[in-house]
DSSP file (Angstrom, degrees, kcal/mol; ACC not computed):
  #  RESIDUE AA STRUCTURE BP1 BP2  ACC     N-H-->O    O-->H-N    N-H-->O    O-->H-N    TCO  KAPPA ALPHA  PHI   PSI    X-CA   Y-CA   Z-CA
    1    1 A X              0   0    0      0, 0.0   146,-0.1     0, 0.0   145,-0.0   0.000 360.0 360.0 360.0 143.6  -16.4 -125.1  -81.7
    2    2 A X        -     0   0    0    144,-0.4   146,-3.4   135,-0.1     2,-0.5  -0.274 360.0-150.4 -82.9 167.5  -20.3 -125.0  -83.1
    3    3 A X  E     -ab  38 148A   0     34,-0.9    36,-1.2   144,-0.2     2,-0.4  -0.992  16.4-161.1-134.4 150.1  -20.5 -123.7  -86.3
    4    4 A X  E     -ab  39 149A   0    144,-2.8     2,-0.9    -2,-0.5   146,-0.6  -0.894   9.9-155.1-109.1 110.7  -23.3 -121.8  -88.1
    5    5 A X  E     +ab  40 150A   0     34,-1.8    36,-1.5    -2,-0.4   146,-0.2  -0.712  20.8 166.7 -84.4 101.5  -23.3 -121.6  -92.2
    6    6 A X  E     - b   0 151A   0    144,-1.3   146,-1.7    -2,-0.9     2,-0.2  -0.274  39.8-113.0-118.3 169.5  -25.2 -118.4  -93.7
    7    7 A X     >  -     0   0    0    144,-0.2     4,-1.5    -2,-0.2   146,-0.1  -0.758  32.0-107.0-115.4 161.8  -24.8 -117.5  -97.5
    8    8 A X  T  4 S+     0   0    0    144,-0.3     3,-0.1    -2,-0.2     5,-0.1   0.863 124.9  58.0 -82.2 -33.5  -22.8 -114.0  -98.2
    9    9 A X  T >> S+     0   0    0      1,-0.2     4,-0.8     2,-0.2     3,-0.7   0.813 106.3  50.3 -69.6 -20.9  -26.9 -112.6  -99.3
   10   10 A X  H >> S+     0   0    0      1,-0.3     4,-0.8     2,-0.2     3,-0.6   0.957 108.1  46.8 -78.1 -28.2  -28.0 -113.6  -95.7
   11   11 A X  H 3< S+     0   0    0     -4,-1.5    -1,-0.3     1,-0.3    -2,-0.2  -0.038 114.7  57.4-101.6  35.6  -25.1 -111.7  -93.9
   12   12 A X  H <> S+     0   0    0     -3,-0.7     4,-0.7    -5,-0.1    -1,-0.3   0.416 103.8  44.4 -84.0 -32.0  -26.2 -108.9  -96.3
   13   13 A X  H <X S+     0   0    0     -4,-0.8     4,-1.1    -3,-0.6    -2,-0.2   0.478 112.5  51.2-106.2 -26.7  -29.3 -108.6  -95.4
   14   14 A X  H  X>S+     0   0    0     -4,-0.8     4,-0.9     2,-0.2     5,-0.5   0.800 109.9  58.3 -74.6 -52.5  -28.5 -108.8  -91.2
   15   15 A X  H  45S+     0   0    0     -5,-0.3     4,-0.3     1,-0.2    -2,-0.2   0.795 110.5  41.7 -58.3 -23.0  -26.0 -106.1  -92.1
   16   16 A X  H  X5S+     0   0    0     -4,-0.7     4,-2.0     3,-0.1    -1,-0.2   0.718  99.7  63.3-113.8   5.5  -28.8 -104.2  -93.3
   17   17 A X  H >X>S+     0   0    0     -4,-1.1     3,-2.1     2,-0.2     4,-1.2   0.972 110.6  42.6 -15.2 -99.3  -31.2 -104.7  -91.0
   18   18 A X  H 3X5S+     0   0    0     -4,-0.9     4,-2.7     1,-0.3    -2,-0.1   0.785 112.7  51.7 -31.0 -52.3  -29.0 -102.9  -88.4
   19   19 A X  H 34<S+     0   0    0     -5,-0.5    -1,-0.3    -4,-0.3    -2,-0.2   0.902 107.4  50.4 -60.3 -41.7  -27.8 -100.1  -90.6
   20   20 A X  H <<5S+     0   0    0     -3,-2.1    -2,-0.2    -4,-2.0    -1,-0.1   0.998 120.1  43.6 -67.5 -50.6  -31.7  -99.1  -91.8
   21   21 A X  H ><5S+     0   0    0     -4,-1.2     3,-0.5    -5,-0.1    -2,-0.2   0.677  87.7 149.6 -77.7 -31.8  -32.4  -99.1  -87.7
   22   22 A X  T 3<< +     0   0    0     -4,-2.7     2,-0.2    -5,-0.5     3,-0.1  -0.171  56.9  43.1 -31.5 145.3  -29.4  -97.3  -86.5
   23   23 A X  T 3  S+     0   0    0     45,-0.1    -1,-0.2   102,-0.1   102,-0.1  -0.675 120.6  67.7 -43.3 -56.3  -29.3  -95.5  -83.8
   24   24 A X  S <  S-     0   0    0     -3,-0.5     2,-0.3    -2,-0.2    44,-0.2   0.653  85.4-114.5 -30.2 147.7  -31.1  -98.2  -82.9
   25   25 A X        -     0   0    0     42,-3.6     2,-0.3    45,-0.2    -1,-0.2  -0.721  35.9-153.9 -97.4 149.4  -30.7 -102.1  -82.2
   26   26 A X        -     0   0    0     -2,-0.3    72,-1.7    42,-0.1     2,-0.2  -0.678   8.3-161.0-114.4 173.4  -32.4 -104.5  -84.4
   27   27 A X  E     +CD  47  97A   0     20,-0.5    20,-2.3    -2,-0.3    70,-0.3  -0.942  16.9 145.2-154.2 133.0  -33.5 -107.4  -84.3
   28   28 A X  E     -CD  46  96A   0     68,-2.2    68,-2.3    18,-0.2    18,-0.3  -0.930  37.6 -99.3-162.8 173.7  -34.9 -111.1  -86.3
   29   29 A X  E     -CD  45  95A   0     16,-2.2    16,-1.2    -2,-0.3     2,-0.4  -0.218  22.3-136.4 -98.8 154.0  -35.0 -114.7  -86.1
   30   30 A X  E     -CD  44  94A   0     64,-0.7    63,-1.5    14,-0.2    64,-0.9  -0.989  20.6-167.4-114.2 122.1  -32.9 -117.0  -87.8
   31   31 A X  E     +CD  43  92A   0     12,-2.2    12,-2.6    -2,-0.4    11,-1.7  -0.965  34.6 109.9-127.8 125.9  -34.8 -120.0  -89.4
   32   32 A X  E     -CD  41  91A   0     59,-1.4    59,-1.3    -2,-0.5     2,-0.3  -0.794  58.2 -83.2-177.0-168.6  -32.8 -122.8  -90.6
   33   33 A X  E     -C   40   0A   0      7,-2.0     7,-5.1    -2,-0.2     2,-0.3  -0.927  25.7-130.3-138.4 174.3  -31.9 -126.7  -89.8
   34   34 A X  E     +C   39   0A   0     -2,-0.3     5,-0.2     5,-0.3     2,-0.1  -0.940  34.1 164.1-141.2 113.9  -29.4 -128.6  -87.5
   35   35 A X  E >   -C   38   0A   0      3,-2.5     3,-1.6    -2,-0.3    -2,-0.0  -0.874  56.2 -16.4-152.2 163.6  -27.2 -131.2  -89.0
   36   36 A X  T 3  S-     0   0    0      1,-0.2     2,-2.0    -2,-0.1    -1,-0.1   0.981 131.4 -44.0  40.1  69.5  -24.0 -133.1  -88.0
   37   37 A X  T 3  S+     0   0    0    -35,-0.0   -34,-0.9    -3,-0.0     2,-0.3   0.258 122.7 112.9  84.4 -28.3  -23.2 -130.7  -85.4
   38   38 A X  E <   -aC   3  35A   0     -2,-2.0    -3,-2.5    -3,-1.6     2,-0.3  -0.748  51.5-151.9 -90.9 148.2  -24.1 -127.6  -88.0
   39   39 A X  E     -aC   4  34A   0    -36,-1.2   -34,-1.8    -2,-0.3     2,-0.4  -0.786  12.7-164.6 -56.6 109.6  -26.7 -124.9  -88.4
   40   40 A X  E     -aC   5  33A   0     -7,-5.1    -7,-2.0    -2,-0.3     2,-0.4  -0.985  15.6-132.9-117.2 153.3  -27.3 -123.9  -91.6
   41   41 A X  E     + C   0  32A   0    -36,-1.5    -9,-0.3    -2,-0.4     3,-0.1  -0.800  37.7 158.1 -85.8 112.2  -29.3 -120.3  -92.3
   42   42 A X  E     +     0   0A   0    -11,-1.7     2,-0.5     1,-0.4   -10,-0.2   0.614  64.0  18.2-113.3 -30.5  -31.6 -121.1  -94.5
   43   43 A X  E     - C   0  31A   0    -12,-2.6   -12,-2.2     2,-0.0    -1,-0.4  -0.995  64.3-155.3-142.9 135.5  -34.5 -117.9  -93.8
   44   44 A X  E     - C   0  30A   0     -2,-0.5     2,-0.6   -14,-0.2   -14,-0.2  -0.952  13.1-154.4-133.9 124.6  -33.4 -114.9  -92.1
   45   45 A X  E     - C   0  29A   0    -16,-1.2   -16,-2.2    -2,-0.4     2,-0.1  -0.853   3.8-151.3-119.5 102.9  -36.3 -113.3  -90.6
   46   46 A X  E     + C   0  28A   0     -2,-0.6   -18,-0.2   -18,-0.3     2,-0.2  -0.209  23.7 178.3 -33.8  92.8  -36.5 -109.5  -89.8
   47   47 A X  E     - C   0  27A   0    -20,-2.3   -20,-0.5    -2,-0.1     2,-0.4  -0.604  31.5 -87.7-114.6-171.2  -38.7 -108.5  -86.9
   48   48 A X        -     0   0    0     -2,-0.2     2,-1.5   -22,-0.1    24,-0.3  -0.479  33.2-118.1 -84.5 158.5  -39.6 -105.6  -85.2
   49   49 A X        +     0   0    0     -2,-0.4    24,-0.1     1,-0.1    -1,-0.1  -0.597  37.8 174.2 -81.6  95.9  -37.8 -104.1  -82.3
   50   50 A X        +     0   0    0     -2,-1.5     2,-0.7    22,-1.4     5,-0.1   0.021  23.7 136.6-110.2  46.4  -40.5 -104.4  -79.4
   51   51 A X        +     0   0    0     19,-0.2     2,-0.2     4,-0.1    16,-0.2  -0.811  28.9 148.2 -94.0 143.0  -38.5 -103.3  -76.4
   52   52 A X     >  -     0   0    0     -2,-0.7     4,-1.0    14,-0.1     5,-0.2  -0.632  69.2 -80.1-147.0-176.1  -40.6 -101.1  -74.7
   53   53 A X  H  > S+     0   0    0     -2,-0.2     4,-1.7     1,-0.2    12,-0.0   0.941 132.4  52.9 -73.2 -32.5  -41.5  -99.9  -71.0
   54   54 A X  H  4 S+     0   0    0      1,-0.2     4,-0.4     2,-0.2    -1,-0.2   0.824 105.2  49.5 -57.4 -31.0  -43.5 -103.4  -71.0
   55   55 A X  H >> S+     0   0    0      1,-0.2     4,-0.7     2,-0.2     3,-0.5   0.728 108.4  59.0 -85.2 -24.4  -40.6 -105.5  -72.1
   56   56 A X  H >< S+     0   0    0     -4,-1.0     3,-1.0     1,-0.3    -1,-0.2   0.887  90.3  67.2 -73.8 -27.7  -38.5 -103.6  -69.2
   57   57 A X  G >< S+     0   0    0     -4,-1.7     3,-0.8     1,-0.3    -1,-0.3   0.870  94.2  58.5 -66.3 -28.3  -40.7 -104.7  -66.7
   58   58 A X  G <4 S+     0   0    0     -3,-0.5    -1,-0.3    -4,-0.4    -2,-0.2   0.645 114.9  39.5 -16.7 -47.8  -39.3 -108.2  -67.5
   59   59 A X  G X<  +     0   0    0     -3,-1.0     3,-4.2    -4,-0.7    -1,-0.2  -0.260  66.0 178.8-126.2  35.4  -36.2 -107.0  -66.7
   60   60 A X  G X  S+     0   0    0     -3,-0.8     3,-0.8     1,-0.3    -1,-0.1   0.527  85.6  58.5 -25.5 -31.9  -36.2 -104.5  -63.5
   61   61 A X  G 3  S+     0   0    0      1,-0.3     2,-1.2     3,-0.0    -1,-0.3   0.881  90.5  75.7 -66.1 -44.2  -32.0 -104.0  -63.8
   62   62 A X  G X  S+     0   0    0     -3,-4.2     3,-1.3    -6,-0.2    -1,-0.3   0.102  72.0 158.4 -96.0  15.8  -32.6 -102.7  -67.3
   63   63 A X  T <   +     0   0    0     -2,-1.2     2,-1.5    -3,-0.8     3,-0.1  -0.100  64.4   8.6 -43.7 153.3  -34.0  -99.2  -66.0
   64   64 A X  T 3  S+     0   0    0      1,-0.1    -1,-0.3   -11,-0.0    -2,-0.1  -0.316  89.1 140.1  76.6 -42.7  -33.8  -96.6  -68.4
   65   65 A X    <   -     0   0    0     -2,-1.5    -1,-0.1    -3,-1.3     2,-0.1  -0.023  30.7-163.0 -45.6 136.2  -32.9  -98.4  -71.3
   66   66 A X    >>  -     0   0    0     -3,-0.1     4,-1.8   -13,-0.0     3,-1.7  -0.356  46.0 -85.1-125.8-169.4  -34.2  -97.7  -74.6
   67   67 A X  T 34 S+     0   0    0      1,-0.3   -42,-3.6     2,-0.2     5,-0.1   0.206 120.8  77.2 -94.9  24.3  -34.3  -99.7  -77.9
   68   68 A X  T 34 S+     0   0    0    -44,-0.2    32,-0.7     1,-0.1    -1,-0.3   0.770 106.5  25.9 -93.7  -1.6  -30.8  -98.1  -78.3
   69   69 A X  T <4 S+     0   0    0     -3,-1.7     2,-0.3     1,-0.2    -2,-0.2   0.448 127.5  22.7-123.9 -28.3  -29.2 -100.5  -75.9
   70   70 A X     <  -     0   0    0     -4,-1.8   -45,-0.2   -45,-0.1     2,-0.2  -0.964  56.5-145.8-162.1 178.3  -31.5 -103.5  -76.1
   71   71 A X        -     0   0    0     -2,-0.3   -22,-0.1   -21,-0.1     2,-0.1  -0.545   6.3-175.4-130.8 176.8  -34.1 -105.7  -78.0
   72   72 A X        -     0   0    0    -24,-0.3   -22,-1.4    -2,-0.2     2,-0.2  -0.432  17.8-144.7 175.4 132.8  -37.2 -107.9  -77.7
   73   73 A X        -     0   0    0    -24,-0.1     2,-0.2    -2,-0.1   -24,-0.1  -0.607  30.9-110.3-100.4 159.9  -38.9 -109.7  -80.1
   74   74 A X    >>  -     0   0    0     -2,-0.2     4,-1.7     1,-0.1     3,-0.6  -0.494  24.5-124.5 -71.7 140.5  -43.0 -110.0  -79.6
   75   75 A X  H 3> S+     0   0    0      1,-0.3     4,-1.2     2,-0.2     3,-0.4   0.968 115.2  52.1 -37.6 -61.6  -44.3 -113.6  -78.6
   76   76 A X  H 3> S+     0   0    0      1,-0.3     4,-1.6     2,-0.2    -1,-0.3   0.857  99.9  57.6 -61.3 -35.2  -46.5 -113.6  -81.5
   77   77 A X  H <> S+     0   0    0     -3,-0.6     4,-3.5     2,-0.2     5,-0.5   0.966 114.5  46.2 -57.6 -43.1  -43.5 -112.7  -83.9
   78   78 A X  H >X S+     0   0    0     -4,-1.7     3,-3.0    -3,-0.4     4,-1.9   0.853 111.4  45.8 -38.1 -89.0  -42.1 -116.3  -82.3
   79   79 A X  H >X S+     0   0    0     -4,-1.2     3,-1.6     1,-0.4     4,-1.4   0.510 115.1  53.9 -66.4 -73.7  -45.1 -118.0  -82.7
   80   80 A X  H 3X S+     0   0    0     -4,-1.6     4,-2.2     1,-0.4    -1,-0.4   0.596 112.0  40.0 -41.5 -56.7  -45.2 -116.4  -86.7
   81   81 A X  H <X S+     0   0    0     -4,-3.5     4,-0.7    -3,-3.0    -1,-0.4   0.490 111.6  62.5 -98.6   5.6  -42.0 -117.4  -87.8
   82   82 A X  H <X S+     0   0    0     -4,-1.9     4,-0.9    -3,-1.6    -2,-0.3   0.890 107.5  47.8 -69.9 -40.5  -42.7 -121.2  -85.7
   83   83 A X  H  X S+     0   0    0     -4,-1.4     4,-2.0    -5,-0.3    -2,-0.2   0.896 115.8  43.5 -85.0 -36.2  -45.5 -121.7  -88.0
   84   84 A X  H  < S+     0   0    0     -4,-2.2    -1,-0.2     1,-0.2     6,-0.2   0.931 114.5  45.3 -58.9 -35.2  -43.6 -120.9  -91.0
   85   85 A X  H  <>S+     0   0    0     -4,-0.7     5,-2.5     1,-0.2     3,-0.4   0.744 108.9  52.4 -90.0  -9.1  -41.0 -122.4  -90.5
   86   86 A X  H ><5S+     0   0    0     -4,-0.9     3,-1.4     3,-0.2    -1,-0.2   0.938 102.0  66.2 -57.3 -49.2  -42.6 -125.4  -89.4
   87   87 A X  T 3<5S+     0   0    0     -4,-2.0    -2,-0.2     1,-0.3    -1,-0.2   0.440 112.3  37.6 -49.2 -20.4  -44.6 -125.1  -92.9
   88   88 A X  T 3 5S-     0   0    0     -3,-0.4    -1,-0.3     2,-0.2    -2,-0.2   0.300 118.7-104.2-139.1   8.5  -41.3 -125.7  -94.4
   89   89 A X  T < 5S+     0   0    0     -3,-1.4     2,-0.3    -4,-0.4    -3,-0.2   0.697  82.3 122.9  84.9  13.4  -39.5 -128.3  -92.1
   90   90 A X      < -     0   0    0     -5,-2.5    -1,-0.3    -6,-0.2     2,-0.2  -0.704  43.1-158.3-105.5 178.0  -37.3 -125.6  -90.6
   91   91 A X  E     -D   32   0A   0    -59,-1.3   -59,-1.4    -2,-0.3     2,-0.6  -0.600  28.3 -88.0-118.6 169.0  -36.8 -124.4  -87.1
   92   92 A X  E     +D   31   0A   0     -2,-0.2   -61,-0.3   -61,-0.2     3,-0.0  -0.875  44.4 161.9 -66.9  91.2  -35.5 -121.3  -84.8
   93   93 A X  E     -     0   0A   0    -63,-1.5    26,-2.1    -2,-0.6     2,-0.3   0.575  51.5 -25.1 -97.0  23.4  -32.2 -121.7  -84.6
   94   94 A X  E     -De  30 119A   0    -64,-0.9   -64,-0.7    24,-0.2     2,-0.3  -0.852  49.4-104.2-168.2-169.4  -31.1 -118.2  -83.5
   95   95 A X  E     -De  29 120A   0     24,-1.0    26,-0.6    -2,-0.3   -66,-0.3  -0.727  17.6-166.2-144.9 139.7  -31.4 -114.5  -83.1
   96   96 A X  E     +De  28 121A   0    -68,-2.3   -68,-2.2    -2,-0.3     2,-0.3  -0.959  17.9 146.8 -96.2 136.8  -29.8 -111.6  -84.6
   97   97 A X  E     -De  27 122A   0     24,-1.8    26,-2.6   -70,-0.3   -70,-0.2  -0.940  38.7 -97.7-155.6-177.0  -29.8 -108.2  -83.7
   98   98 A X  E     - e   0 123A   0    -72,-1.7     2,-0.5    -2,-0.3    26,-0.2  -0.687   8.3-149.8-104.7 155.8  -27.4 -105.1  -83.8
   99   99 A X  E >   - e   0 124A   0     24,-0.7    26,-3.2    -2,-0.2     2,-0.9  -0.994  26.6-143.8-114.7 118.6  -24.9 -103.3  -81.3
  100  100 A X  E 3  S- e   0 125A   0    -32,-0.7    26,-0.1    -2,-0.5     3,-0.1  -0.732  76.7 -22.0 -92.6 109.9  -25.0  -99.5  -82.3
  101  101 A X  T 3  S+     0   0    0     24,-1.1    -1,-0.2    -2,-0.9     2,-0.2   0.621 123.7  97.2 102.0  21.7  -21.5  -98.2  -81.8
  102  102 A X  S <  S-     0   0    0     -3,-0.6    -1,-0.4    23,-0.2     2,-0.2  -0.635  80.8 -85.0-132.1 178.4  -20.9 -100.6  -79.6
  103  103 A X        -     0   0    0     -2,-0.2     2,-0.6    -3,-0.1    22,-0.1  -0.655  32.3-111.2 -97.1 167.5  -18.9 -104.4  -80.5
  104  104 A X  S    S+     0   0    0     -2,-0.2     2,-0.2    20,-0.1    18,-0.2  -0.277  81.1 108.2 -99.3  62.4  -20.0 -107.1  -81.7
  105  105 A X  S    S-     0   0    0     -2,-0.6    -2,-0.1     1,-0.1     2,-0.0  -0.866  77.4 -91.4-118.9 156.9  -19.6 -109.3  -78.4
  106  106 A X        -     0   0    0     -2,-0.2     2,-0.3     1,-0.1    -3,-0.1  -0.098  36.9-136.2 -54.8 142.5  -22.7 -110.4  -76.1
  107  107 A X    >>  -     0   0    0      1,-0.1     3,-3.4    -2,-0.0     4,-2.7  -0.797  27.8-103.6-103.0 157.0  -23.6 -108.1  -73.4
  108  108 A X  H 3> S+     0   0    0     -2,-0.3     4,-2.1     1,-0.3     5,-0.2   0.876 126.3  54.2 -63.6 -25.5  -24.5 -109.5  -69.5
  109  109 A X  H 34 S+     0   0    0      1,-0.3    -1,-0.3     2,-0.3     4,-0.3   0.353 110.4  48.2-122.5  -3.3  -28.4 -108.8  -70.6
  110  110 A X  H <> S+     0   0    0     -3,-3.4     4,-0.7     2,-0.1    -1,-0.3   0.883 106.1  47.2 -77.8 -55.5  -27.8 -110.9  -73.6
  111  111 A X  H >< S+     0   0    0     -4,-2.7     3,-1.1     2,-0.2    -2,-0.3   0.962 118.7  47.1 -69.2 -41.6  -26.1 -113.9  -72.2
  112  112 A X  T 3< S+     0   0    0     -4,-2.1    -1,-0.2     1,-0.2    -3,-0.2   0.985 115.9  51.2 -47.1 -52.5  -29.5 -113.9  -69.0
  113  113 A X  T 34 S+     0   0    0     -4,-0.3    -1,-0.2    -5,-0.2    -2,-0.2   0.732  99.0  93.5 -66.9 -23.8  -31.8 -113.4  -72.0
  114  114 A X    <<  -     0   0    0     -3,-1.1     2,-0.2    -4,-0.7     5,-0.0  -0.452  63.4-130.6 -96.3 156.9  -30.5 -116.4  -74.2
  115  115 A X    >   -     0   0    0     -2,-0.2     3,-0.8     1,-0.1    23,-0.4  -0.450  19.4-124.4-108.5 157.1  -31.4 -119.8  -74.8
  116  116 A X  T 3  S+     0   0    0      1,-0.2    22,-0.2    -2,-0.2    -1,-0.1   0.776 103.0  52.1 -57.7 -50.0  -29.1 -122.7  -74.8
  117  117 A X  T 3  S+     0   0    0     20,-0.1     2,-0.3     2,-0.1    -1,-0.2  -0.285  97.0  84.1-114.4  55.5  -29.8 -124.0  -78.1
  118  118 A X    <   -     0   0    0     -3,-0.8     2,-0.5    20,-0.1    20,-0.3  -0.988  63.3-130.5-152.5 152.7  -29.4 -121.0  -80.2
  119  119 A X  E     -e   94   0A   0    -26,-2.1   -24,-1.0    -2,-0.3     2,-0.8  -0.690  15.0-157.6-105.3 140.2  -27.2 -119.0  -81.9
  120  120 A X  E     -eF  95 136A   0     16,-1.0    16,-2.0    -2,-0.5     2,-0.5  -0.807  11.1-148.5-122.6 100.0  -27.3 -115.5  -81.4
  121  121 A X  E     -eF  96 135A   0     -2,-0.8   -24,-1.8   -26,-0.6     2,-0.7  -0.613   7.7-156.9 -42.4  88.5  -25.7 -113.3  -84.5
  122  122 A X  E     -eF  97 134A   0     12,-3.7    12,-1.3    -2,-0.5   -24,-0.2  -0.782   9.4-175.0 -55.4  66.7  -23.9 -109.8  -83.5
  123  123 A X  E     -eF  98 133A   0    -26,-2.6   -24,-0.7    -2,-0.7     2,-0.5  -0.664  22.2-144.2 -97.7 138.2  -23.6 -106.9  -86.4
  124  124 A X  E     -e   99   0A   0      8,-0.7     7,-5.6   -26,-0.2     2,-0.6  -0.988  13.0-158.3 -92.1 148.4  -21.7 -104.3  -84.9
  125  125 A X  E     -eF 100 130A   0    -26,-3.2   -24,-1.1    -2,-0.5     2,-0.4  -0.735   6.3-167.8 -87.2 127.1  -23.1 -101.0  -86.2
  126  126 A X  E >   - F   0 129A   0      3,-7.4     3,-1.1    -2,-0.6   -26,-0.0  -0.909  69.9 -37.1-120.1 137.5  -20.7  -98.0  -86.0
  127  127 A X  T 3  S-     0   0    0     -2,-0.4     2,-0.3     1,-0.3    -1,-0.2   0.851 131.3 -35.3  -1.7  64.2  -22.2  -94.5  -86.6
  128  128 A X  T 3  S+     0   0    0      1,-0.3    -1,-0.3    -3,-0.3  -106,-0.2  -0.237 120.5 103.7 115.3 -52.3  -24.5  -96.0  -89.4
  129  129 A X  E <   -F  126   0A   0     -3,-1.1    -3,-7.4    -2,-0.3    -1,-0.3  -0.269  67.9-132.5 -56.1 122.6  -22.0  -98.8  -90.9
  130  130 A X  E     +F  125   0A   0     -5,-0.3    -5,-0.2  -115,-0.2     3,-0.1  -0.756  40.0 162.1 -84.9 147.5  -22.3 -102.5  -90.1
  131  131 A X  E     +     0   0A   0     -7,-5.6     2,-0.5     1,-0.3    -1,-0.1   0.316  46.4  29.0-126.6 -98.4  -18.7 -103.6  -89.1
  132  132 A X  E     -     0   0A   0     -8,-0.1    -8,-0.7     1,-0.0     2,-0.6  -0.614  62.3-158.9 -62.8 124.0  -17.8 -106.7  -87.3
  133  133 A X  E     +F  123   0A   0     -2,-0.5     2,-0.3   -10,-0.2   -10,-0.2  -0.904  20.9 167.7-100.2  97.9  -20.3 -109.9  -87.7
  134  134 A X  E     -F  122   0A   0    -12,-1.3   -12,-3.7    -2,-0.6     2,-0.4  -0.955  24.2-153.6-143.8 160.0  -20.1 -112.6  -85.0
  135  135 A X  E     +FG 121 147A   0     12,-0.6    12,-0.6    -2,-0.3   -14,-0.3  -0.971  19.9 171.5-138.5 121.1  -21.9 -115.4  -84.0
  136  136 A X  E     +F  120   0A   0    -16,-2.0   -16,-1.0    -2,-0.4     2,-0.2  -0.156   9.3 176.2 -96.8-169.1  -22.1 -117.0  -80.4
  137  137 A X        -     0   0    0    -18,-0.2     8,-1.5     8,-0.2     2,-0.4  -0.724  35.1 -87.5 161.5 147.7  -23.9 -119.6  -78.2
  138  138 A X  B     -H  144   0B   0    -23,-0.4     6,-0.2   -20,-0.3   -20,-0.1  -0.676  23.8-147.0 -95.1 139.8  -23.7 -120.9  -74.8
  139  139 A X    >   -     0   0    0      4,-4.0     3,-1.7    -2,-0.4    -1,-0.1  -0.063  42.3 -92.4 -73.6 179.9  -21.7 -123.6  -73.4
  140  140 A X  T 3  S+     0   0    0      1,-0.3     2,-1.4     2,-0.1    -2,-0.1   0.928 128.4  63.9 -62.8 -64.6  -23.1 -125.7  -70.6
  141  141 A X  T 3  S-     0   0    0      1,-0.2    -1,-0.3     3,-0.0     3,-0.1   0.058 116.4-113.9 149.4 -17.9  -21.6 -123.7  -68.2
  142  142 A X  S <  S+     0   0    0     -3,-1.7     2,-0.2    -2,-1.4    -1,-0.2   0.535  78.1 127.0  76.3  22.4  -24.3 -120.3  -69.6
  143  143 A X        -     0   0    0     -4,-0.0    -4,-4.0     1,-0.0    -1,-0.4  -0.662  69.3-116.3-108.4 154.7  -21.0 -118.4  -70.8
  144  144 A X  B     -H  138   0B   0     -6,-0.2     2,-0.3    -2,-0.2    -6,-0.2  -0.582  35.3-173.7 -84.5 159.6  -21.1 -117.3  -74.2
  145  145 A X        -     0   0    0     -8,-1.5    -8,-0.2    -2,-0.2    -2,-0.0  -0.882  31.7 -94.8-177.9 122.6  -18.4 -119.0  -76.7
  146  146 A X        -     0   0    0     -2,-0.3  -144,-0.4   -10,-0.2     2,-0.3   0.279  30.3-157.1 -22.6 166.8  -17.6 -118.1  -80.4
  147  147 A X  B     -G  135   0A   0    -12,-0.6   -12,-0.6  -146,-0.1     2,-0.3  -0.954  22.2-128.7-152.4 123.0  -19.3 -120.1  -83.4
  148  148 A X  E     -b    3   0A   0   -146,-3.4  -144,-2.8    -2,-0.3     2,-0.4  -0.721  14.4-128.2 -97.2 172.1  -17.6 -119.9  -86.2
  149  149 A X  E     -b    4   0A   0     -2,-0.3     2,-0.3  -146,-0.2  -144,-0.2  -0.967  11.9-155.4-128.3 119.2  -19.2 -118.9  -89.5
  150  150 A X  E     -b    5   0A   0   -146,-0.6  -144,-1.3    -2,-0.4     2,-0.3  -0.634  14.4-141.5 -99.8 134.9  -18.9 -121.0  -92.6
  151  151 A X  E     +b    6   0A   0     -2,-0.3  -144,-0.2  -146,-0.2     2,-0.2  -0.833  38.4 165.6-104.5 130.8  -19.4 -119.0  -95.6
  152  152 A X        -     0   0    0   -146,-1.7  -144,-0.3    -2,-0.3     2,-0.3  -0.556  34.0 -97.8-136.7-157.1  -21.5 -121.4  -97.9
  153  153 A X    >   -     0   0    0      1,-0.2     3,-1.2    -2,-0.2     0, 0.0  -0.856  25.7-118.5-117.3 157.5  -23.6 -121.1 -101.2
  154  154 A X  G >  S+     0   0    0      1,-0.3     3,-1.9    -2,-0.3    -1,-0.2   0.983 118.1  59.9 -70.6 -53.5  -27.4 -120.7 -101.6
  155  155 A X  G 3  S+     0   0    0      1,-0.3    -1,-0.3    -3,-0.1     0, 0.0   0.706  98.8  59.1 -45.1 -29.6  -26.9 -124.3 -103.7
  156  156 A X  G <  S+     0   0    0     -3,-1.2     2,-0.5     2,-0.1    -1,-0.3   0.298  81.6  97.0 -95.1  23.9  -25.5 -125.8 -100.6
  157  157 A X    <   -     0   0    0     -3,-1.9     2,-0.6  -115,-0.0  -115,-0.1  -0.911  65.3-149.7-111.9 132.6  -28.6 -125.1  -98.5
  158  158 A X              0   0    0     -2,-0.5    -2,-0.1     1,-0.1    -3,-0.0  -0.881 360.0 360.0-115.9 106.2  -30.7 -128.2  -98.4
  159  159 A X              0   0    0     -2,-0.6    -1,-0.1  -117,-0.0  -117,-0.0   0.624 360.0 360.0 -82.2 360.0  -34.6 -126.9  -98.0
């Protein structure tokens, strides 16, 4: 099973993310390193929620849908937190966002939308309140599969 390691102030700060934006789904980057087989969260980085009629066009099935149901982060927010985190010898290794009112499991328009080698963070929110916190990734196979999350200390994050 992969793991990811976050500090108890990073899954504070995802948990409010999601809560200031309720109804709404949020969304940010996760900036970090890969070693032995772990992720560690080293920067958790907060973007805007840019699903829009433009971002739907991406995504003809997705009629109707508004940013309460689904996310998308701007290219240039990529490109933003690439060069920072380059600047400091880290990487993307994920996404986060919120489900409002909804659990904190992947949705089909997650697992099309997601990348192989990243782990993609779940807050559900429920009427305002973050509740459940889970953190996924896809097997070979494109199916999503748990990650567990190793509770660590900011001291044990090597920048």
């Amino acid at each position: 099973m992969p793991n990811i390691a976050l500090t108890p102030k990073q899954i504070l700060s995802i948990r409010s993310h999601g809560e200031s934006t309720y109804p709404e789904e949020c969304c940010g980057l996760l900036l970090g390193t890969i070693a032995e087989g772990v992720k560690t969260l080293v920067e958790v980085w907060p973007t805007e929620n840019a699903w829009s009629a433009e971002a739907q066009d991406n995504w003809p099935e997705q009629t109707g849908l508004t940013e309460k149901r689904r996310y998308a982060i701007k290219p240039e927010a990529m490109l933003r937190a690439m060069k920072h985190g380059r600047d400091r010898k880290l990487e993307i290794i994920g996404i986060y966002h919120s489900h409002p009112d909804c659990a904190a499991v992947p949705s089909e328009c997650d697992r099309q939308m997601a990348w192989a080698e990243y782990s993609y963070i779940i807050v559900s929110v429920r009427q305002g309140t973050s509740e459940d916190l889970r953190s996924w990734s896809l097997d070979a196979e494109g199916n999503f599969q748990a990650e567990e999350i190793i509770a660590i200390e900011p001291t044990q994050i090597k920048k």
